[in-house]
C-alpha positions in Angstrom: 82.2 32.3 27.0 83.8 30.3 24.4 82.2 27.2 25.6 78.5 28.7 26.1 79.3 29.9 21.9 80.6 25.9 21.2 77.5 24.9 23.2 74.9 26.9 21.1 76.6 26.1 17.6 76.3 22.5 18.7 72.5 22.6 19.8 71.8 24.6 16.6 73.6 22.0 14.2 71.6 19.3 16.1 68.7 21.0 15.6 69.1 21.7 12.1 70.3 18.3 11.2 67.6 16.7 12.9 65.1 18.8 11.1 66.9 18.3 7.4 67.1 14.6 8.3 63.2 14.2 8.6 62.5 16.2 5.3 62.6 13.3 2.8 62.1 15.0 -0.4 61.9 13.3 -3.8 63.9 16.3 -5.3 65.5 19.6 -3.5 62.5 21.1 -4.7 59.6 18.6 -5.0 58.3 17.0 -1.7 55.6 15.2 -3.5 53.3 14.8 -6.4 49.3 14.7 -6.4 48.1 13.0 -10.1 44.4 11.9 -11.2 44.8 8.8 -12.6 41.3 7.4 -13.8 39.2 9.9 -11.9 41.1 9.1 -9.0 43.8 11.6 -7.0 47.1 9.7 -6.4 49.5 11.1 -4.2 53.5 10.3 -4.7 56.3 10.7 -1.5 58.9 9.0 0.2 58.8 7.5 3.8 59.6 10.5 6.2 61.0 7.7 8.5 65.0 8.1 8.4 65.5 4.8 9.8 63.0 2.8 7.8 64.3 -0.2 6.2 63.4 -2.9 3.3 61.1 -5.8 4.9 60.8 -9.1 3.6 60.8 -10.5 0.0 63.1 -7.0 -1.3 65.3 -7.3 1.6 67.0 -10.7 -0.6 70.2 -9.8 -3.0 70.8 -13.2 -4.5 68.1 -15.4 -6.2 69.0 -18.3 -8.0 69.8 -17.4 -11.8 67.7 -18.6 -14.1 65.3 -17.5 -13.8 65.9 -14.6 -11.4 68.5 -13.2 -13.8 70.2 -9.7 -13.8 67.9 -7.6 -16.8 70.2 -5.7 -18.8 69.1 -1.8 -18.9 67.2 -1.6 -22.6 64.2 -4.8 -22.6 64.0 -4.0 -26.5 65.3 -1.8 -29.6 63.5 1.5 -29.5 62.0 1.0 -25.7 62.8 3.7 -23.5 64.5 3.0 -20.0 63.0 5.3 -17.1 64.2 5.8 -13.8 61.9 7.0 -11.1 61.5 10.7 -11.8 60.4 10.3 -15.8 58.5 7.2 -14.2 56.2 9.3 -12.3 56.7 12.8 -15.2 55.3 9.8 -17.1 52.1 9.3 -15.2 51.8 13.1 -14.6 52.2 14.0 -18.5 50.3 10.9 -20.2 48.2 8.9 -18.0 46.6 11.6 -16.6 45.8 13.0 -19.0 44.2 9.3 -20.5 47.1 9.5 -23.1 48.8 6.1 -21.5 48.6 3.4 -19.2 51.5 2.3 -16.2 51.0 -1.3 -16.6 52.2 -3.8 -13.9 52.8 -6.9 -15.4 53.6 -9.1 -12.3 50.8 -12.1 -11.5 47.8 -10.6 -9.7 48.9 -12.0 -6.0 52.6 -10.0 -6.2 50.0 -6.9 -7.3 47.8 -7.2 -4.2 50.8 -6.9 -2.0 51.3 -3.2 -3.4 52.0 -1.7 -6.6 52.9 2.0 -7.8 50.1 4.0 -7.3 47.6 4.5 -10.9 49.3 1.5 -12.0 46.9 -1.3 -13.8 48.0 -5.5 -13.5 48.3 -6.9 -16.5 50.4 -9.8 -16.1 53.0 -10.9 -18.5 51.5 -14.2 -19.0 48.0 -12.5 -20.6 50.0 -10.7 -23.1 51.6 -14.2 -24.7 50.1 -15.5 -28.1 48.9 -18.4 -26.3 46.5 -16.2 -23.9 42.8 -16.9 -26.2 42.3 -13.4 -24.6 45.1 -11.6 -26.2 43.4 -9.9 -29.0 40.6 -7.9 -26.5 43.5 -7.0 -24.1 45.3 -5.6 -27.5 42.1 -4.0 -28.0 41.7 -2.3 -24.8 44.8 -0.9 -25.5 44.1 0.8 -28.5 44.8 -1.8 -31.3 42.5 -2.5 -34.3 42.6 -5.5 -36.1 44.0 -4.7 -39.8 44.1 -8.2 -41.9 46.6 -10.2 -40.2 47.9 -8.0 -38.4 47.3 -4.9 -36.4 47.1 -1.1 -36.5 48.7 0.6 -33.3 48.6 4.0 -34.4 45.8 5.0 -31.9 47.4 2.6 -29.5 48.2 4.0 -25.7 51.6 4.9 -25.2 52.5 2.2 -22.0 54.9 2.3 -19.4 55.8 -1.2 -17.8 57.3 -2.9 -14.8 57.3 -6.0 -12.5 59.8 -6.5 -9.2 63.2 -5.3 -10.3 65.9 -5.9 -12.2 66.4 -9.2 -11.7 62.8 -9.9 -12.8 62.2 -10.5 -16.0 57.7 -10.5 -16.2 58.2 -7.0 -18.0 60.9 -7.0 -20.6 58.4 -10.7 -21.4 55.5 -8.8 -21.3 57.4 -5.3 -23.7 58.6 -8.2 -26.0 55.5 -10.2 -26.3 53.8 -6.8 -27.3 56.5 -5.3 -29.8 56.1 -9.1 -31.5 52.8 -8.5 -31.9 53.7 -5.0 -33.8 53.4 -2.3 -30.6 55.2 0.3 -31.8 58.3 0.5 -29.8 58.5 4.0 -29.5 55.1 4.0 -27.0 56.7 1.7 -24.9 58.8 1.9 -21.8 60.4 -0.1 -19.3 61.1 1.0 -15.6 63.9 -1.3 -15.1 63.9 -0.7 -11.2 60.5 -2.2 -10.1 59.4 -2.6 -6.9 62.7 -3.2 -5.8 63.8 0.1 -6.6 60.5 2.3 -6.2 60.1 0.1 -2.2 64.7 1.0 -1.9 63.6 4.7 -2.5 60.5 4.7 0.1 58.0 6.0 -2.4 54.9 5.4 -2.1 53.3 2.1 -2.5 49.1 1.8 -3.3 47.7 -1.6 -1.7 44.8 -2.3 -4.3 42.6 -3.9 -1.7 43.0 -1.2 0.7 
């Protein structure tokens, strides 16, 4: 008797172990989030795959430093650090509502592998003073021309990343735009990147696709 009880306690812990294993949630109580991002219904999860692992270019843990460099966690005084849960209350709170933009500031070829989904490529390199184009990307973004300078107060607040911490195309790309007087405060900086999002097993939106 006490074996057939040992038996069925076993099959049941199986059972429910097996079951708990394949429900990958993003929180206890959140197994995913559906956002419109530029008309467009986005859908946000983690692989259900238990034994999925990191392919290819994020499987790497040393890159030669520079430039591949560790990022510390702030890219600029008054830039806000996000992990992956006020990343994507960030697109559910301001870009959907066309408050913001998630920028991905890696070259356009890294972008057509995958980014985060509702995210928009705007490399680094196109936010530099030396881009002739600067001033209508600025623009786009909400600036106005004011002498000189510029007037950001109707600017879009911006959240931005590239591959990781050890990549350093977005705290360029935040520091190229507070030099140019983006208010600090409507920026952000998801430090993790790809890297992290990809370690996760979020989901990953193939532009091309």
């Amino acid at each position: 008797m006490l074996r057939l009880l040992v038996s069925a306690i076993l099959v049941l812990v199986a059972t429910y172990s097996q079951t708990f294993a394949q429900d990958v949630r993003i929180t206890p109580d959140t197994s995913s989030y559906s956002i419109e991002v530029a008309g467009k219904l986005v859908t946000i999860q983690r692989n259900q795959n238990t034994n999925n692992m990191l392919t290819g270019d994020f499987t790497k843990t040393s890159r030669p430093c520079p430039p591949f460099c560790i990022h510390p966690m702030s890219a600029a005084a008054g830039v806000e650090t996000l992990g992956e849960l006020e990343l994507i209350g960030f697109l559910q709170a301001i870009v959907a509502p066309g408050n913001g933009l998630l920028l991905d500031s890696r070259l356009p070829e890294w972008f057509q592998k995958g980014t985060i989904p509702g995210a928009v490529n705007v490399p680094f390199s196109t936010l530099e003073p030396s881009n002739p184009y600067r001033d209508q990307i600025l623009q786009a973004l909400g600036g106005v021309r004011a002498g000189s300078g510029w007037d950001f107060s109707a600017a879009k607040e911006l959240a931005l990343f590239c591959n990781g911490p050890w990549c350093d195309q977005s705290p360029r790309a935040i520091r190229s735009l507070v030099d140019a007087g983006y208010p600090a405060g409507k920026l952000h900086y998801y430090r993790g990147g790809m890297q992290s999002w990809l370690m996760l097993g979020l989901t990953v939106q193939t532009p091309n696709a």
